[in-house]
BAMI-406663 format. One record per residue (C-alpha): x, y, z; residue number from 0; residue in three letters. Coordinates in steps of 0.2 Angstrom, whole numbers, plus 5000, padded with zeros to 4 digits. Layout:
BAMI-406663
<atom c1="X" c2="Y" c3="Z" seq="NUM" type="ALA"/>
...
end
This chain:
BAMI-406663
<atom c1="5010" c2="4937" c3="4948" seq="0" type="UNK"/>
<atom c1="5020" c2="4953" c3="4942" seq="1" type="UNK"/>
<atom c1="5024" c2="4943" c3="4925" seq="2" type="UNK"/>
<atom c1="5006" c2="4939" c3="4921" seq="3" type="UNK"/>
<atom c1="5001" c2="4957" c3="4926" seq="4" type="UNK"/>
<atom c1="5013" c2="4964" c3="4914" seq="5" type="UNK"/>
<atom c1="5008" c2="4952" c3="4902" seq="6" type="UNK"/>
<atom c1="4990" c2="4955" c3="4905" seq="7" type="UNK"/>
<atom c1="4989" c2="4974" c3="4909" seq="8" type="UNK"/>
<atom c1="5003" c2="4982" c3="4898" seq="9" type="UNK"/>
<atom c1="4996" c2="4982" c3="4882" seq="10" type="UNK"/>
<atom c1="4991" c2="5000" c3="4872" seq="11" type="UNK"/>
<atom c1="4987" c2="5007" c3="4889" seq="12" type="UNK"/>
<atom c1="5003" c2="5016" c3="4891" seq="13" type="UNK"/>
<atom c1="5000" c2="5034" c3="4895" seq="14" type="UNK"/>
<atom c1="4981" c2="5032" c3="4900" seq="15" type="UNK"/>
<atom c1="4983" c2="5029" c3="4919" seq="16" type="UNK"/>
<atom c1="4965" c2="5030" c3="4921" seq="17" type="UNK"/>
<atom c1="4960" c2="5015" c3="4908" seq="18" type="UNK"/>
<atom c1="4976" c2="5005" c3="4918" seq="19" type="UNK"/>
<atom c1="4970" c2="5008" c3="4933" seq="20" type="UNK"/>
<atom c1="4952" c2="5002" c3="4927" seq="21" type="UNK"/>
<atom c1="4958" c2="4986" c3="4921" seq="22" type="UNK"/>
<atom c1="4970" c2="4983" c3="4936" seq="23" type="UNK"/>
<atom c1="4955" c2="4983" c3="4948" seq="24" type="UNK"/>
<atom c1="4946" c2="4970" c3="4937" seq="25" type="UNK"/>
<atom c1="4963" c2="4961" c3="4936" seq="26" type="UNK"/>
<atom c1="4966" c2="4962" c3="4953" seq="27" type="UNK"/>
<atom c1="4946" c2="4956" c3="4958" seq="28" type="UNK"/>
<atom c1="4948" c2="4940" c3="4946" seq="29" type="UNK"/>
<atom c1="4966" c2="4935" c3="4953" seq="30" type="UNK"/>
<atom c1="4960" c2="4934" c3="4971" seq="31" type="UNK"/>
<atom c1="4939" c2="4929" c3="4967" seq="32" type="UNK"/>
<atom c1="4943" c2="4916" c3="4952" seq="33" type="UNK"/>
<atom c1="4959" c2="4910" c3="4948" seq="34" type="UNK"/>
<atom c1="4967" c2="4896" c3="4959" seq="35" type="UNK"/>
<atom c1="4985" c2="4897" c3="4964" seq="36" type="UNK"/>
<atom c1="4996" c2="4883" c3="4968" seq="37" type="UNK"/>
<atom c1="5004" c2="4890" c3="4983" seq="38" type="UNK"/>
<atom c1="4988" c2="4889" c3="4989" seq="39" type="UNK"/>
<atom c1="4983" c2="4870" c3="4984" seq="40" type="UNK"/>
<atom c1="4974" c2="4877" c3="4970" seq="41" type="UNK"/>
<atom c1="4965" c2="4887" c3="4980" seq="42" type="UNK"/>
<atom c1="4959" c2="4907" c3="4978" seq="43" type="UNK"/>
<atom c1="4963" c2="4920" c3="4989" seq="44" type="UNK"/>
<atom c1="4947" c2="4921" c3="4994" seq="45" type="UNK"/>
<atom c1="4944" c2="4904" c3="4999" seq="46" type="UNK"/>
<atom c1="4956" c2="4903" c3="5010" seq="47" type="UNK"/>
<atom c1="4955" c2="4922" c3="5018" seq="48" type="UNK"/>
<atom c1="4952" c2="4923" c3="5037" seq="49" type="UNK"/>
<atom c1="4949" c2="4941" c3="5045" seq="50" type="UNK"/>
<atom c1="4960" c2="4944" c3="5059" seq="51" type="UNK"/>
<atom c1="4954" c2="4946" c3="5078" seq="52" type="UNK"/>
<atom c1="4968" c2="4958" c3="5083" seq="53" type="UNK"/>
<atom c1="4960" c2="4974" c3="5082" seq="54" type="UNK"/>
<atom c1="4969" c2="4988" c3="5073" seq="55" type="UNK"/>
<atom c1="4975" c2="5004" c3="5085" seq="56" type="UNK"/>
<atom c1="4973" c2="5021" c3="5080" seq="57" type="UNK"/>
<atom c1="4983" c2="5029" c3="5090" seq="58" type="UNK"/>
<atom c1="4999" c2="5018" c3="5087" seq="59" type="UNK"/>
<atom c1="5011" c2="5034" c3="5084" seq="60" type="UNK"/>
<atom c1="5007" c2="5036" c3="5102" seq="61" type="UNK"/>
<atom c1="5016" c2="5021" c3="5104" seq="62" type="UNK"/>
<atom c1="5031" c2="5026" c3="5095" seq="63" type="UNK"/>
<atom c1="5047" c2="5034" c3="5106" seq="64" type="UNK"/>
<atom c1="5064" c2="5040" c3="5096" seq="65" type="UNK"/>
<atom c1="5080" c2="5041" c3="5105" seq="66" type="UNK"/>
<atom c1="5086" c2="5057" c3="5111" seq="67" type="UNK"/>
<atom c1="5092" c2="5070" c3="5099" seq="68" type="UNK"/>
<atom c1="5080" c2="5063" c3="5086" seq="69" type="UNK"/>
<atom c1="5070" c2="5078" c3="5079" seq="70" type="UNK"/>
<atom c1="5049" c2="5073" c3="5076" seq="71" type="UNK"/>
<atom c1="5042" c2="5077" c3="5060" seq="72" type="UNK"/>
<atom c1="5022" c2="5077" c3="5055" seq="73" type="UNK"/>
<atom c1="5017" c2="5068" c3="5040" seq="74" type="UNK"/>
<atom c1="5006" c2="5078" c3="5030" seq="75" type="UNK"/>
<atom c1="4988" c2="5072" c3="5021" seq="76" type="UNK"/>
<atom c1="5001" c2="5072" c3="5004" seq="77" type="UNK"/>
<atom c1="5013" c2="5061" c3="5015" seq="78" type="UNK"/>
<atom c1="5026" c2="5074" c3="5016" seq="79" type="UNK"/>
<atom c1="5037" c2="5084" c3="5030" seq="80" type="UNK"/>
<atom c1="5043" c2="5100" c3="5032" seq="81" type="UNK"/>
<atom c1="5061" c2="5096" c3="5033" seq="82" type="UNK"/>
<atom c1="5074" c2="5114" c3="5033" seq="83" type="UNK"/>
<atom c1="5061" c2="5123" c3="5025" seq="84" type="UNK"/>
<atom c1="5059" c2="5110" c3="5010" seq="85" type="UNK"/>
<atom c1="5042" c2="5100" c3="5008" seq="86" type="UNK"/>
<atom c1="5051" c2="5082" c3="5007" seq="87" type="UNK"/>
<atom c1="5039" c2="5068" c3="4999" seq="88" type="UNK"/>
<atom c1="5040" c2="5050" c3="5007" seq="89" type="UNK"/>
<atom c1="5022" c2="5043" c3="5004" seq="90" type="UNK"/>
<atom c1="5005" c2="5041" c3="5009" seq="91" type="UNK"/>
<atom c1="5009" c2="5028" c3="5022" seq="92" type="UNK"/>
<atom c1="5015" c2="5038" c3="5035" seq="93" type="UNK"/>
<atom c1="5000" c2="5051" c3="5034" seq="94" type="UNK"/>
<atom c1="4997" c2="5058" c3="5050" seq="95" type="UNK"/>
<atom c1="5013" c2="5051" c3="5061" seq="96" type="UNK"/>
<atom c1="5026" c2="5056" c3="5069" seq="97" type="UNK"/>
<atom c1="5042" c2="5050" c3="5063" seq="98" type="UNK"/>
<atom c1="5060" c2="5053" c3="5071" seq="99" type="UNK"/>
<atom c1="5075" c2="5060" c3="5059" seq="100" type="UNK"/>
end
């Protein structure tokens, strides 16, 4: 998949991030709507998809326990913490939890 992307994608649109990320959102619609994969039987992605029935928990973090001594650390809306003084960046994944350091 990330060779025919690069093959597909990379081409004059180095620089614009805006026109990439154009054409990687209709790339990205036609690799799971049209294009059969062989992992798959010659299937699409979206022939075979299923939505899950396990419900997603919002308040997982409260699940989340770090040995003693472990300091907490809020992630911000930019997905960064306040570590020593310094804005640390780590990504947009952890926004909003709690982690242990």
């Amino acid at each position: 998949m990330h060779r025919d992307i690069a093959r597909e994608l990379q081409h004059g649109s180095v620089g614009n991030h805006t026109l990439l990320q154009n054409l990687f959102d209709k790339w990205r619609i036609d690799f799971i709507r049209n294009i059969p994969h062989e992992a798959l039987n010659m299937k699409t992605p979206e022939q075979i998809y299923v939505k899950s029935h396990r419900l997603f928990y919002p308040n997982a973090e409260l699940l989340i326990a770090y040995p003693f001594g472990f300091k907490q650390r809020l992630f911000n809306k930019r997905g960064c913490i306040n570590w020593n003084g310094h804005l640390i960046m780590v990504g947009n994944t952890f926004n909003g939890f709690n982690v242990g350091i």
